[in-house]
N, C-alpha and C positions, 0 to 999 in steps of 0.2 A: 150674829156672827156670819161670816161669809163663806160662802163653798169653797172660795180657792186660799183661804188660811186655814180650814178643816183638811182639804187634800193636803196641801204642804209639810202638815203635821201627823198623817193619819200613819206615816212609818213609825213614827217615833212611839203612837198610840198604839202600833202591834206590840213593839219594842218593851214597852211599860216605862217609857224613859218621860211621858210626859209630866209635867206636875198636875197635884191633883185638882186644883182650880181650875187650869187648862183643861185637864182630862171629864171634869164635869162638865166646862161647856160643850165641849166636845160632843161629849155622851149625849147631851140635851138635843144638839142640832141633827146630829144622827135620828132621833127618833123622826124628827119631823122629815129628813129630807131624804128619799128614797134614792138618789144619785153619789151620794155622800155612801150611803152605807151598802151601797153595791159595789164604791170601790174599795171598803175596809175587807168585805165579803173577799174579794179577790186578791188583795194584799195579802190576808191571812191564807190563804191555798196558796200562792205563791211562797210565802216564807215555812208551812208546812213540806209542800216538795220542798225546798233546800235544804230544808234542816234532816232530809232521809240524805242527804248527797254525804259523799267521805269529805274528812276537810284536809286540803293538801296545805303542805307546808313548802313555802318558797326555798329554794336553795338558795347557800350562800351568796352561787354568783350572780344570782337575780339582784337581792337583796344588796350587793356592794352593786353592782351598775346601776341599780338605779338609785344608788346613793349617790355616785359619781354623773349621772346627767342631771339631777336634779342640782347638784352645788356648781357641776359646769352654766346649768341656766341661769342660778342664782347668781353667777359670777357676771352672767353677760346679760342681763336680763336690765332693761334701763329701769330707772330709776325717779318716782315722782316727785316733784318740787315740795319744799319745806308747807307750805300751807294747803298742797292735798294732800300730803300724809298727815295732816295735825288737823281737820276740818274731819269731822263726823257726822252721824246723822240722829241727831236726842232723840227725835219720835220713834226710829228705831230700836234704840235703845232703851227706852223706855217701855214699849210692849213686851220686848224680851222680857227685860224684868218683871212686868206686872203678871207674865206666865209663869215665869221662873224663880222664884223666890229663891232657890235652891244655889241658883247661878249665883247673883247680888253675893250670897255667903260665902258661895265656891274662890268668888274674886279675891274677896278680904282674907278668906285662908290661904288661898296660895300665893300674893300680896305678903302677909305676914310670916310667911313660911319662908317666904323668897330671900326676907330681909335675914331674919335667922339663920340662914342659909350659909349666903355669903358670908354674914359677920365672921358663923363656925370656920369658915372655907378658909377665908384670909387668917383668922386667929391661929389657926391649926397649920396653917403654911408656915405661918410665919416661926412656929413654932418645932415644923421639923426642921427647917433651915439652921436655926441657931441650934439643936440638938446635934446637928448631922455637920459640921462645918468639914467643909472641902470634901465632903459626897455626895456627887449627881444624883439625885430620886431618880425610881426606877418611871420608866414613861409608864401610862396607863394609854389603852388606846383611844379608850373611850372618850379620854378628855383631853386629846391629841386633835386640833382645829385644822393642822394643815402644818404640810413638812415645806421650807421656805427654800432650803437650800443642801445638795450636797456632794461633799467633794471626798478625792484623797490625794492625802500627802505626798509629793513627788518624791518617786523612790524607797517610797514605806507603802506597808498595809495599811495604814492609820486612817479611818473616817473620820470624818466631820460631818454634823446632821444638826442644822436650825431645824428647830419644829417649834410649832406655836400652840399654846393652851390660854393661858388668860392672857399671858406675855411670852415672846420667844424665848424659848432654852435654846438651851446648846450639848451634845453629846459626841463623846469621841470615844474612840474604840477601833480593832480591827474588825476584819470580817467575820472572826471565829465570835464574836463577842454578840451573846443571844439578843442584847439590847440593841445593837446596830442593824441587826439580822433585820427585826419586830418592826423596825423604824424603815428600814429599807423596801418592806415588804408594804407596809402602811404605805408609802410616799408612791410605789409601782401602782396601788389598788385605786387608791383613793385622792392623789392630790390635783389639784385642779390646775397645775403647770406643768406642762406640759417639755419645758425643759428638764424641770426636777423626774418627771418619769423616767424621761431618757436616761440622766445619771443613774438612777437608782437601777435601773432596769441593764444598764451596762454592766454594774457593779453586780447584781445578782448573777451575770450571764458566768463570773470565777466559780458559782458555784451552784451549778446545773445537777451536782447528781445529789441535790439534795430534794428529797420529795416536795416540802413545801415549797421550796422556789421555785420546781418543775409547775407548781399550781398555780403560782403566781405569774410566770410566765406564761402559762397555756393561756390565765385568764388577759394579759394583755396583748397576746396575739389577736385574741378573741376581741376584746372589746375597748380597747383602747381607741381613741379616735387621731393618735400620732401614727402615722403610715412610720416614720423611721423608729418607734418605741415598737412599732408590730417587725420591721427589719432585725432590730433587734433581739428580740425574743426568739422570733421561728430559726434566728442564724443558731441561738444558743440550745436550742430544744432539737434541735437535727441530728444529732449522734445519739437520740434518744427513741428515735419509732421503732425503734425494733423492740427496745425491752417496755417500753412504756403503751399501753393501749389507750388510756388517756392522751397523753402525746399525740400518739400519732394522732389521733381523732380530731384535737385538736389543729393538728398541721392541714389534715385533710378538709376540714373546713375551712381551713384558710385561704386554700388551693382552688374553692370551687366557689368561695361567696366576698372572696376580700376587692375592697376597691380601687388598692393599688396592685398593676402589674408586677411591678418591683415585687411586693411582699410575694406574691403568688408564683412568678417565677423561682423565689427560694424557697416557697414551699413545693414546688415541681422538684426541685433539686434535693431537696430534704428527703422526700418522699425515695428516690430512688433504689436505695437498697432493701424498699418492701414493695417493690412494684407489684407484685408475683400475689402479693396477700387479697383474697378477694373485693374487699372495700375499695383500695387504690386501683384494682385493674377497671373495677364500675367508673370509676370518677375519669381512670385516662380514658376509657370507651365516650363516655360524654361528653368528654375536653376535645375528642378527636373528632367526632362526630360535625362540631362545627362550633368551637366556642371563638367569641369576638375578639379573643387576641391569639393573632396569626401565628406570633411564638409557639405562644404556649399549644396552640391544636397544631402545630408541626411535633412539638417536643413529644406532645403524647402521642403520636402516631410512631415518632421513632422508636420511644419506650415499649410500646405495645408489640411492632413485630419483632422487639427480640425476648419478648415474652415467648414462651413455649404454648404449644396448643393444648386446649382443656378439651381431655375424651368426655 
């Protein structure tokens, strides 16, 4: 057995993940080879300190952005020709296996579970539909793939919202309507068009003084990568930094780290009737100080001296 199939594996040998076949020869070449078990020695004090460490837990808005670059990559990420995605590598696959007996089983269960799955999936579809005729199922988000399209009605409150699960639906509703709300909030967070943002996120903007959509909004000021989706938002969230501290916070970061002028200049403007609050008078001292758009370190230097002086 070799030292550098011993290292590659010697995590998984802290871990107890390995098989026991594997884990014996393992164990064997450890005894002989002093370089091998010097670095399981130090693997294990490594993985001892971390396990004293607290374990944090991502926030939501971690966990949706990098859902959102991840299926933006996925979306623009090219793509390999039919016979290098279908050509593999047997001798690779074949050691795994002969380490992992575990794995070979794991395939064929989740293989046969997969098929069970779907059968249930489609049978049980097919069977709320004719139960339920002419009622839209409620969306689940979970197995919501991406919102295609959405509008409204000229002259009515009425939405329309294409969303995609294993095949496009369709839901209508107004805005008061919790399912359009869920769908519209889904399409702002997460969908990978960038035109569908814009609508949804226009449509959100009727109804700003609702908490969730202020969060939705803060979060596409934040991280959307459409400079006019982030237009939109900080325009709709600006009658809000006074009573909202999140708001503002987020408008304030918008003002001091965004890459469009545009959005930054209406967070300048948004910001205006909390100048006076400690937070925004730091950030216009920095803007005025010397920041790279001209504007904007004039506007703050205006702002500033008709601030009143701090005893």
């Amino acid at each position: 057995m070799k030292c550098e199939w011993v290292q590659q594996n010697l995590l998984l040998h802290v871990y107890h993940e390995l098989p026991d076949d594997a884990r014996f020869e393992l164990e064997q070449h450890l005894t002989r080879c002093g370089a091998c078990s010097a670095e399981l020695k130090n693997l294990r004090e490594l993985h001892a300190r971390l396990g004293q460490l607290p374990v944090e837990e991502a926030s939501p808005n971690l966990l949706t952005a990098s859902r959102m670059r991840l299926q933006e990559a996925l979306e623009t990420a090219e793509q390999g020709g039919f016979w290098r995605r279908l050509v593999f590598d047997p001798a690779a696959w074949l050691r795994q296996v002969r380490f992992s007996p575990a794995l070979a089983a794991a395939i064929f269960i989740v293989g046969f579970a997969g098929g069970i799955g779907t059968t249930y999936k489609v049978v049980s579809g097919n069977s709320s539909v004719i139960s339920s005729p002419g009622k839209t199922a409620e969306p689940v988000q979970s197995s919501i793939s991406g919102i295609r399209s959405v509008s409204q009605d000229p002259g009515s409150n009425q939405i329309n919202i294409k969303y995609d699960t294993v095949s496009t639906e369709e839901a209508h509703g107004s805005l008061n309507d919790q399912r359009i709300q869920q769908l519209l909030l889904y399409a702002a967070r997460n969908n990978y068009n960038s035109g569908v943002r814009i609508d949804s996120v226009d449509l959100l903007t009727q109804r700003p003084e609702d908490a969730q959509v202020r969060e939705a909004l803060s979060y596409a000021l934040r991280y959307d990568t459409n400079p006019g989706v982030r237009l939109k938002a900080v325009a709709a969230l600006g009658p809000y930094v006074k009573s909202d501290v999140r708001v503002r916070d987020a408008v304030l970061e918008a003002l001091l780290n965004d890459s469009n002028s545009g959005v930054r200049t209406q967070a300048l403007q948004a910001l205006e009737p909390v100048r006076a609050d400690s937070s925004v008078r730091a950030a216009l001292q920095r803007l005025a100080q010397g920041d790279k758009n001209q504007y904007i370190q004039s506007q703050a230097r205006t702002e500033l001296a008709q601030l009143p002086e701090i005893d």
